[in-house]
C-alpha positions in Angstrom: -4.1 -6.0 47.5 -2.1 -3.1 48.9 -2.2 -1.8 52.2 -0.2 1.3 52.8 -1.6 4.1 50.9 1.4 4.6 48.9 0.8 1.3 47.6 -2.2 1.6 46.7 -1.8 4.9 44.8 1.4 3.1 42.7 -1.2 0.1 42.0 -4.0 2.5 40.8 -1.0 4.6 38.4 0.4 1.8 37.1 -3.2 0.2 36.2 -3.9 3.6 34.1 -0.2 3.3 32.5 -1.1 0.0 31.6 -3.9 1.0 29.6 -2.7 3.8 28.1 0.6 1.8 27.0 -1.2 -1.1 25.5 -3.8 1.6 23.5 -0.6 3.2 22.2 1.1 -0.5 21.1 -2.5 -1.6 19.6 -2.8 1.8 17.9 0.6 1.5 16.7 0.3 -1.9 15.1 -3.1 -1.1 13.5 -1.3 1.5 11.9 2.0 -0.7 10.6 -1.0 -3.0 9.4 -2.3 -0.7 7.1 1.4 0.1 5.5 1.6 -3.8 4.9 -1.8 -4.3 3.6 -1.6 -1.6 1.3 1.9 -2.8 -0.1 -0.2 -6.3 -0.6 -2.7 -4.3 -2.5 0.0 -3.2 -4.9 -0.8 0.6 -3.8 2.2 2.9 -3.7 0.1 6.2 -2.9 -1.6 5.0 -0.1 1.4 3.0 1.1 3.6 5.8 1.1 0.7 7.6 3.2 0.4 5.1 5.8 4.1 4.8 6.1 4.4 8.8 7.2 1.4 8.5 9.3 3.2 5.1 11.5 7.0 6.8 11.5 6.2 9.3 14.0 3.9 7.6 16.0 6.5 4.6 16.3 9.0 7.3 17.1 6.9 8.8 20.2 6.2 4.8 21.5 10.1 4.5 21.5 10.8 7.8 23.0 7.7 7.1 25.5 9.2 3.9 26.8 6.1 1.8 25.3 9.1 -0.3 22.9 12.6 0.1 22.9 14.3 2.8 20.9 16.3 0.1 18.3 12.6 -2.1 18.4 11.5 1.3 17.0 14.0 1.6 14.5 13.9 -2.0 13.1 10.7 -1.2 12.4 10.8 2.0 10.5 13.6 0.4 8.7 11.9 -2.9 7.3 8.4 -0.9 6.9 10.2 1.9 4.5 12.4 -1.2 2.7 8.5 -3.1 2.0 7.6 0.7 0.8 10.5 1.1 -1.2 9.6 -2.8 -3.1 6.7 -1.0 -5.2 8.0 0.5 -8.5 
């Protein structure tokens, strides 16, 4: 454990980081889950709904530091060609 106060104040910040980053990631892949189930389920509508809720929020994780800006874009980019499948 930390013994100079400084220390101990970075170890208590980065614990709350921690969770807040891993709540963003889980949120965020929850969200990329319900773009792929709903392209499984053959529904456009509610695909192309899930897929502009998840491109923001994948935007603000990059642009937070939570994953890296071109992890970010890989994403949006094979997400929207899935989307793109149903016609």
């Amino acid at each position: 454990m930390a013994n100079h106060k400084s220390a101990i104040k970075r170890n208590k910040q980065s614990k709350i980081r921690n969770a807040r980053n891993v709540h963003a990631r889980s949120t965020m892949r929850t969200l990329v889950k319900k773009v792929r189930e709903a392209v499984a389920a053959r529904e456009k509508d509610q695909a192309l709904g899930a897929l502009s809720e998840v491109v923001p929020y994948i935007d603000k994780c990059a642009s937070k530091g939570i994953i890296h800006k071109a992890t970010a874009s890989r994403k949006i980019s094979r997400l929207s060609k899935l989307v793109n499948t149903l016609d």
